[in-house]
Each structure stands twice: as structure tokens, then as C-alpha cells.
N, C-alpha and C positions, 0 to 999 in steps of 0.2 A: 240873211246877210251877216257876214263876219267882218269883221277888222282882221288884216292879216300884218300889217303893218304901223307904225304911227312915226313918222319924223323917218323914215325909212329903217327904222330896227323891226324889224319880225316880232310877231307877239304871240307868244307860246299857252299863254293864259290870260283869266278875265282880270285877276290882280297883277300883272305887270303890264298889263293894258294899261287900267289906271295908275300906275307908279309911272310911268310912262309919261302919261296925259298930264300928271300931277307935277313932273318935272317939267315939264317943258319949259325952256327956257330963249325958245324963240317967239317972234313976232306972228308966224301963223302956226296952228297945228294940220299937219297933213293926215290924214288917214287914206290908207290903201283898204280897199275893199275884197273880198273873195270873187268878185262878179268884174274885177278890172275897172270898176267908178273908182273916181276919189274924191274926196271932202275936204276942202280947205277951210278950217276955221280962223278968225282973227284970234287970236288965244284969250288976250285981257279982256275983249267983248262977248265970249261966248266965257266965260268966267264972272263977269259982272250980268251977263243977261240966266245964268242957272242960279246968281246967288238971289237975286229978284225973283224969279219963279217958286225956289223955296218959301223964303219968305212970304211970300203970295198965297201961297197953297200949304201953308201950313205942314210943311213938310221938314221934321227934323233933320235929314242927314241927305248927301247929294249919293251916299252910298253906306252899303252894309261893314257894320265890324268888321267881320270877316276883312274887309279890304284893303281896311286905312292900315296904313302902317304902323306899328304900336309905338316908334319915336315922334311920329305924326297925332297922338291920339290924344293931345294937350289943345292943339290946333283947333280953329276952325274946321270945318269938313265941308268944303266947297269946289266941286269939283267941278269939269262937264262930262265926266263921267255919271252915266244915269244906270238904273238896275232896278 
């Protein structure tokens, strides 16, 4: 399964995925899928429900260096981007 879209921009890779997902600025996140499903998330609940599972499972980061944005890397790292 791929994400081909998110908020209906095309997504060319796994870090503008999440820059993507990380911006989102609306009320739900849609993702388009390669298989034609799509995923509607409530955005501030599926962001308040990964920052809880981190912390639960003792899991430092919601994603790799590599990903977070280096103006972003002061920030928290809570994303619902998972990897």
C-alpha cells in the first residue's frame, strides 16, 4: 500500500509525505491510496492519539532525522506519520 496523495497534493516521496501530513492545516487529513481506498483522519485526534502511543511505548521520535525538517528539529516530533 502507498499514499499517493494527502489533502489532494501528489506525493513524490516518504519526506514530503510527512511535511505534508506535518502541515496540515485543515480539520481532517485525507490520504489517497495506490489501491483507489482513501483514509480520512480527524487530524488533531489522530495527533493527540500518536502522541499518547509514543509515550506509552516508550518511543522517542514519531519519525527518523532523516525526515523532520532541520527548521522543525527544536520542536517536538509528533507526528502521525509512523516509519
Amino acid at each position: 500500500m502507498q499514499v499517493k496523495k494527502v489533502n489532494g497534493v501528489e506525493v513524490h516521496n516518504l519526506k514530503q509525505l510527512c511535511q505534508l501530513v506535518e502541515d496540515c492545516n485543515e480539520k481532517n487529513l485525507r490520504l489517497d491510496l495506490d489501491d483507489d481506498r482513501v483514509i480520512v483522519l480527524d487530524y488533531h485526534k489522530a495527533r493527540l492519539a500518536t502522541s499518547r502511543i509514543l509515550k506509552r511505548h516508550r518511543i522517542p521520535s514519531a519519525m527518523s532525522n532523516d525526515l523532520v525538517d532541520n527548521e522543525r528539529e527544536e520542536e517536538p516530533n509528533v507526528s502521525v506519520c509512523q516509519n
